[in-house]
C-alpha positions as CSV (number, residue, x, y, z in Angstrom):
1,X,0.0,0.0,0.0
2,X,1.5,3.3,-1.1
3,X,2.0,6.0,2.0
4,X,-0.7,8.4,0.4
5,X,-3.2,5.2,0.8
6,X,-1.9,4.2,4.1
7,X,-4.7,3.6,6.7
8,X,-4.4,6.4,9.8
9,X,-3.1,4.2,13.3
10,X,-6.0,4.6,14.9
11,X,-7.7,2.9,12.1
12,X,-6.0,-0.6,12.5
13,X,-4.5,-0.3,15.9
14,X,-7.3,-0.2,18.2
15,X,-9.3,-2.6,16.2
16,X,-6.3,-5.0,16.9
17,X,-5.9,-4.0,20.6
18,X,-9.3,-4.8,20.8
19,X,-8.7,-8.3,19.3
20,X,-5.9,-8.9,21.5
21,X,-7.7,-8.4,24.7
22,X,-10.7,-10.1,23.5
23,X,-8.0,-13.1,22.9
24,X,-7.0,-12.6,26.4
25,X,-10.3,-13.1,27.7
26,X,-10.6,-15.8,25.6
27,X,-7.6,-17.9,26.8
28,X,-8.2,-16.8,30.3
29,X,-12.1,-17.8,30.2
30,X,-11.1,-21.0,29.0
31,X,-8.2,-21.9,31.2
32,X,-9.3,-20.3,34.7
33,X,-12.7,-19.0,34.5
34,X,-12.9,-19.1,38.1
35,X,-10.3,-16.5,39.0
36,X,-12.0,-14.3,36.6
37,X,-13.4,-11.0,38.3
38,X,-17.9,-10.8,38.1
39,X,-17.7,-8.2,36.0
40,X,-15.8,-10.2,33.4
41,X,-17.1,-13.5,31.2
42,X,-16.6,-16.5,33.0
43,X,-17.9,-17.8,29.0
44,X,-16.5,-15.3,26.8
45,X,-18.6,-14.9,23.4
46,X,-16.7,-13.8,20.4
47,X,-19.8,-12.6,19.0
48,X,-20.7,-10.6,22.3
49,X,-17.0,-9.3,22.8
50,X,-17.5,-7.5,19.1
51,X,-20.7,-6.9,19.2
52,X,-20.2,-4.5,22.2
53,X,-17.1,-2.7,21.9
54,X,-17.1,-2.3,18.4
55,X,-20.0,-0.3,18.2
56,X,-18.5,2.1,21.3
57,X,-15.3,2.6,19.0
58,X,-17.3,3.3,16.2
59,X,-20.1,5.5,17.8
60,X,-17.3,7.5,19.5
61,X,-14.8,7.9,16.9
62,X,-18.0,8.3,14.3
63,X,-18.9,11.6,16.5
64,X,-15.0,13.1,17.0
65,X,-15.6,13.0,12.8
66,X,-18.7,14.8,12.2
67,X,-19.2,18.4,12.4
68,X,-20.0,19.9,15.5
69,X,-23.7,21.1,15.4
70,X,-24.5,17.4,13.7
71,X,-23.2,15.4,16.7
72,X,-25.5,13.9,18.7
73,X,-25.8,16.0,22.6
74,X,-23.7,14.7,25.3
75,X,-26.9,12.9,27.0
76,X,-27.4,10.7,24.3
77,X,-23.5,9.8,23.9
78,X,-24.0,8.9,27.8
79,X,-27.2,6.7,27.7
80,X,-25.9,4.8,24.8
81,X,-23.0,4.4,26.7
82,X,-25.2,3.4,29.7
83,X,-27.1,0.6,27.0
84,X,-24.2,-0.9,25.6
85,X,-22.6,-1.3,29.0
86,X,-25.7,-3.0,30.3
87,X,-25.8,-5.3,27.2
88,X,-22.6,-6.3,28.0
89,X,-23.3,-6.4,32.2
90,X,-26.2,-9.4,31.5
91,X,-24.5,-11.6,28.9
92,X,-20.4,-11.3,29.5
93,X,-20.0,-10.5,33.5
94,X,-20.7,-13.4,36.2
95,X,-24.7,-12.2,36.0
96,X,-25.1,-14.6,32.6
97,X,-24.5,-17.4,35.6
98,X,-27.0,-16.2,37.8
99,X,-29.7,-15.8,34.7
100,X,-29.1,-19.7,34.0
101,X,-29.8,-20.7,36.9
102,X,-33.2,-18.5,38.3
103,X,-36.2,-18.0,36.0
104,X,-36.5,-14.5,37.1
105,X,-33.0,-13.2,36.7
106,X,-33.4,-14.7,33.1
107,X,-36.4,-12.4,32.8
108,X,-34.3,-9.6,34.0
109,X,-31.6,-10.3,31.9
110,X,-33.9,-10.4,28.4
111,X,-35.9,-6.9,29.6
112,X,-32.1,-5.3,29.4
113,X,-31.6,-7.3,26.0
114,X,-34.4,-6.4,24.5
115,X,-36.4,-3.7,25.6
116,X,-34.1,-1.5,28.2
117,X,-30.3,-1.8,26.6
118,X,-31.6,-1.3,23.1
119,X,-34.2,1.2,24.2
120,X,-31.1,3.4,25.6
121,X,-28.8,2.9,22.3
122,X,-31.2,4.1,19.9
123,X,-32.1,7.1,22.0
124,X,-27.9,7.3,21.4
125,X,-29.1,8.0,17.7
126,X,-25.7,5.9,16.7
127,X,-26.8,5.1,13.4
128,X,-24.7,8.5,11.9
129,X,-21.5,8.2,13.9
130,X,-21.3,4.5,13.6
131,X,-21.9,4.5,9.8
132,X,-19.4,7.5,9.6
133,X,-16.3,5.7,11.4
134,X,-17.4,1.9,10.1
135,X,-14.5,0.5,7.7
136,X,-15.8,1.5,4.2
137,X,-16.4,-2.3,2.7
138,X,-18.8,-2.7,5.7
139,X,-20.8,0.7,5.5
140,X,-20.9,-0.4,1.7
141,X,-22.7,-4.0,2.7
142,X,-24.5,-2.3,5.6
143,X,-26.0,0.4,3.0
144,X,-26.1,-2.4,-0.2
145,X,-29.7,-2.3,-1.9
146,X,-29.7,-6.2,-1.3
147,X,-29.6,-5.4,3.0
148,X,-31.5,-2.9,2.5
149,X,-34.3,-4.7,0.4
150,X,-33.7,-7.7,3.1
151,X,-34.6,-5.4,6.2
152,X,-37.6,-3.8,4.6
153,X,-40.2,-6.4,5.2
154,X,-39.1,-6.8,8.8
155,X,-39.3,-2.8,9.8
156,X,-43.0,-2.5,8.3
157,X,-44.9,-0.8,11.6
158,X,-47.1,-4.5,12.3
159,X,-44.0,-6.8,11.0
160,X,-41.6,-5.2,14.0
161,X,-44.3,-4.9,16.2
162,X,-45.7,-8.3,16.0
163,X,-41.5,-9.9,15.1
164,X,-41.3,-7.9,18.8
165,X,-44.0,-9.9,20.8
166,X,-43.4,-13.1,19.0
167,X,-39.9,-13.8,20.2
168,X,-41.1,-12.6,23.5
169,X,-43.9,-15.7,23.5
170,X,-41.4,-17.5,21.3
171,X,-38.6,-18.4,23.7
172,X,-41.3,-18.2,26.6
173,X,-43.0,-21.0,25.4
174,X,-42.2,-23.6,28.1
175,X,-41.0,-26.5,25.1
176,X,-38.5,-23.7,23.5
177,X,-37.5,-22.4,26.3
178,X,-36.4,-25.8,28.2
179,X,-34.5,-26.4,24.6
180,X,-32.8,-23.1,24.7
181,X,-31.5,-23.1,28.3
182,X,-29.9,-26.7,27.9
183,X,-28.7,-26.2,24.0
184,X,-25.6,-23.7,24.1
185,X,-25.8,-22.3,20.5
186,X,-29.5,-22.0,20.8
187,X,-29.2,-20.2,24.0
188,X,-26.9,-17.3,22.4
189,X,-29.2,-17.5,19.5
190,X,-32.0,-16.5,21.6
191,X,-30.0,-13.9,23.4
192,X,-28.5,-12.1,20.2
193,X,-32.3,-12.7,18.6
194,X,-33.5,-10.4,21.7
195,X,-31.1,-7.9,21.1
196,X,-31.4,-7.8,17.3
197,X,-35.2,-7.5,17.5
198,X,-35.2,-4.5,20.2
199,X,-32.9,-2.8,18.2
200,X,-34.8,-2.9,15.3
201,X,-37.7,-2.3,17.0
202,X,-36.5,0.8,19.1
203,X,-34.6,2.4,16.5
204,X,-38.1,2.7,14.5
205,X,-40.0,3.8,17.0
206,X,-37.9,6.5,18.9
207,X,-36.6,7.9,15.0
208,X,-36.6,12.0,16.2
209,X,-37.4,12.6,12.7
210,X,-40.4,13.2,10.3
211,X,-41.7,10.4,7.5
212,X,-39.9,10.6,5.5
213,X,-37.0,10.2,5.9
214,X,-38.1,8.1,9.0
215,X,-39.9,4.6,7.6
216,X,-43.0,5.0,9.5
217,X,-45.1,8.4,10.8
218,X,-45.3,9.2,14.1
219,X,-49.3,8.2,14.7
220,X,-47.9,4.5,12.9
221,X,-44.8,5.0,15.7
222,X,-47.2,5.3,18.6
223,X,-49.5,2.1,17.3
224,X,-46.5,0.4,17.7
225,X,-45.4,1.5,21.4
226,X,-49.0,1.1,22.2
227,X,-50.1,-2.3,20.1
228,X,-47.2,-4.3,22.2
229,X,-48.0,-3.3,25.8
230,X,-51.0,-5.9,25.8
231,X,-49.6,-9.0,24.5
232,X,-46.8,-8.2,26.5
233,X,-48.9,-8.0,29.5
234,X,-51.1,-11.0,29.0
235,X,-48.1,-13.1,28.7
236,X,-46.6,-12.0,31.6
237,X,-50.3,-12.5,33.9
238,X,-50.1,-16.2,32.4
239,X,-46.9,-17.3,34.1
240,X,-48.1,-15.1,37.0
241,X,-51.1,-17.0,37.5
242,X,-50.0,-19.9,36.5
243,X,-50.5,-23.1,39.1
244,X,-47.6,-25.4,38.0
245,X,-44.2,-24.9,37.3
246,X,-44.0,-23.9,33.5
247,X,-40.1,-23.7,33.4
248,X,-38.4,-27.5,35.1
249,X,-35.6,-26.9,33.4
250,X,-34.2,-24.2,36.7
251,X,-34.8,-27.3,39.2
252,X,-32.4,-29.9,37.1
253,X,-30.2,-27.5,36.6
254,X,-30.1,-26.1,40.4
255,X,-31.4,-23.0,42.1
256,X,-29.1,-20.6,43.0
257,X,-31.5,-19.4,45.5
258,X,-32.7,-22.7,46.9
259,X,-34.7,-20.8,49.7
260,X,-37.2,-19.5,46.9
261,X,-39.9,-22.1,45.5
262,X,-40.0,-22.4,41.9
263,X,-43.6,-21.2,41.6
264,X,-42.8,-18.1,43.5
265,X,-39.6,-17.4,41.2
266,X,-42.4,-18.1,38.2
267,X,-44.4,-15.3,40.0
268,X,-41.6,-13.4,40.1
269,X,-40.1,-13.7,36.6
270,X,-44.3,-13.4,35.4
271,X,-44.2,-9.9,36.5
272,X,-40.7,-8.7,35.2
273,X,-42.3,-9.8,31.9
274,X,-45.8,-7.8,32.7
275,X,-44.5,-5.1,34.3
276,X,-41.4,-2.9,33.3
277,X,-42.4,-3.6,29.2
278,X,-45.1,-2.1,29.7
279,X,-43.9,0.6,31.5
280,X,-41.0,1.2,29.1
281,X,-43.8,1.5,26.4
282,X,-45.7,4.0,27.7
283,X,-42.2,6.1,28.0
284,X,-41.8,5.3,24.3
285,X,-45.3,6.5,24.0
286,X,-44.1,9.9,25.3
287,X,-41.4,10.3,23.6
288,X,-42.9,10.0,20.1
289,X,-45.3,12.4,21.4
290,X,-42.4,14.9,21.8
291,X,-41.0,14.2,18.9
292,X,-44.4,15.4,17.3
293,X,-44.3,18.4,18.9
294,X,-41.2,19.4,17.7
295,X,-41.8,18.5,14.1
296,X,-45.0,20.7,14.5
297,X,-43.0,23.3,16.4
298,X,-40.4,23.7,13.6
299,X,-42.9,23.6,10.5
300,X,-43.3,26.5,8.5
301,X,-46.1,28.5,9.7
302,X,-49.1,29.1,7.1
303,X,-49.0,32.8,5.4
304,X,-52.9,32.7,4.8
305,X,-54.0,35.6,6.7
306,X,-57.0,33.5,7.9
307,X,-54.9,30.3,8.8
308,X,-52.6,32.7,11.0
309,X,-55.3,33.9,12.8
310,X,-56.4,30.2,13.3
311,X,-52.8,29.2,14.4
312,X,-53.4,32.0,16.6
313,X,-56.4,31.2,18.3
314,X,-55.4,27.3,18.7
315,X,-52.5,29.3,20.6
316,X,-54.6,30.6,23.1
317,X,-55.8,27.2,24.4
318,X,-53.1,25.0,24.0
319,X,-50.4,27.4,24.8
320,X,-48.5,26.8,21.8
């Protein structure tokens, strides 16, 4: 590669320091996982490793690229931060251990997967600074008509919204669920699947901007962070009232808090399905809301003499 074409250090070398500790981890996960510290993998994930500090390199060297009054405010830098940290906190830190073995903590760990953790990174808005900082063959795969054309069907307002109950009920269902606990690559699959979905879903529903260039309007927006509160919820009153014990697969595999009965951890786990999704929704709810405002807000205001006086009058009772 001629100098003029050479790629700047930060362009290769943290990549590759990145690499080498993830090989670290790896070797030392596989060798002594039981020296390693909680908030390390005691079974590192390739795919998780990447998959979490990549997008932090990118999202952070993405915005140090972009012009200042196009950067994204220092509270959304910090709470996709905050999302990508808690990703990583429920699937590569000694919690991952403590999901496999308590229905509830499981429950916990797939509300940060896929409704709080994504929630947080698409408030980030990273798709900008990560695009801008990704190595150019993948932007140019990530942005290809063929992914494009691919992800189209699956970001249609009812497709996400039902794709974003289904695998909710999917890898509840008590049949899939026993296979994905026991089944290693099925269990990441249903993990990663979590994440996936909630990012697609998140990122559609709290888009800042107007339709278009945003897929969906903000009425079809708030459908969606309405529609999936009561599925959600019903789901979540089943295991709740549920009389038997749904999930066996937490008393073969051991309790790590034998002191609480498996239907009470079912109670338990029932309403961390029922409860914060819902909430979280109705948050979304408000947010799109504000987002309308502010579209509204900064929309050219009418010069019809008789629409202004309207606009003025509407004024006087909403206090707008």
């Amino acid at each position: 590669m001629s100098p003029a074409r050479r790629l700047p250090p930060a362009e290769w070398a943290v990549p590759a320091a990145l690499a080498a500790v993830g090989a670290a981890l790896d070797w030392a996960t596989t060798t002594r996982p039981a020296a390693m510290p909680v908030w390390l993998p005691f079974d590192f994930s390739w795919f998780a490793w990447a998959g979490t500090v990549l997008p932090l390199w990118w999202y952070f060297r993405g915005i140090a690229r972009m012009a200042p009054a196009r950067r994204p405010a220092p509270w959304r830098r910090a709470v996709f931060a905050l999302g990508m940290g808690l990703i990583w906190a429920v699937l590569q830190t000694r919690y991952l251990y403590l999901a496999e073995h308590e229905f509830f903590l499981s429950r916990i760990m797939h509300v940060v997967l896929h409704h709080l953790g994504p929630f947080l990174v698409a408030l980030g808005l990273a798709g900008q600074p990560i695009r801008a900082a990704m190595p150019a063959p993948l932007r140019r795969l990530v942005e290809s008509r063929q992914v494009r054309a691919a992800l189209a069907p699956l970001m249609q307002p009812f497709v996400a919204a039902f794709l974003f109950v289904g695998l909710v009920a999917l890898w509840l269902w008590p049949p899939v669920h026993f296979a994905s606990m026991i089944g290693h690559r099925l269990f990441w699959v249903m993990n990663w699947s979590m994440v996936l979905d909630g990012l697609l879903f998140w990122c559609q529903v709290l888009d800042p901007r107007p339709a278009p260039p945003a897929r969906a309007g903000y009425g079809a927006r708030a459908a969606m962070a309405v529609g999936v509160i009561f599925p959600q919820i019903a789901i979540g009153a089943f295991i709740v009232f549920s009389r038997h014990d749904l999930y066996p697969y937490y008393n073969y595999c051991g309790r790590f808090f034998p002191d609480i009965s498996p239907l009470y951890d079912q109670l338990v786990g029932g309403m961390v399905v029922w409860i914060p999704p819902a909430m979280m929704s109705i948050v979304a709810l408000l947010i799109v809301l504000s987002h309308l405002r502010a579209a509204e807000d900064a929309a050219p205001r009418p010069l019809d003499p008789r629409a202004a006086r309207m606009a003025a009058l509407s004024a006087r009772w909403t206090g707008r």
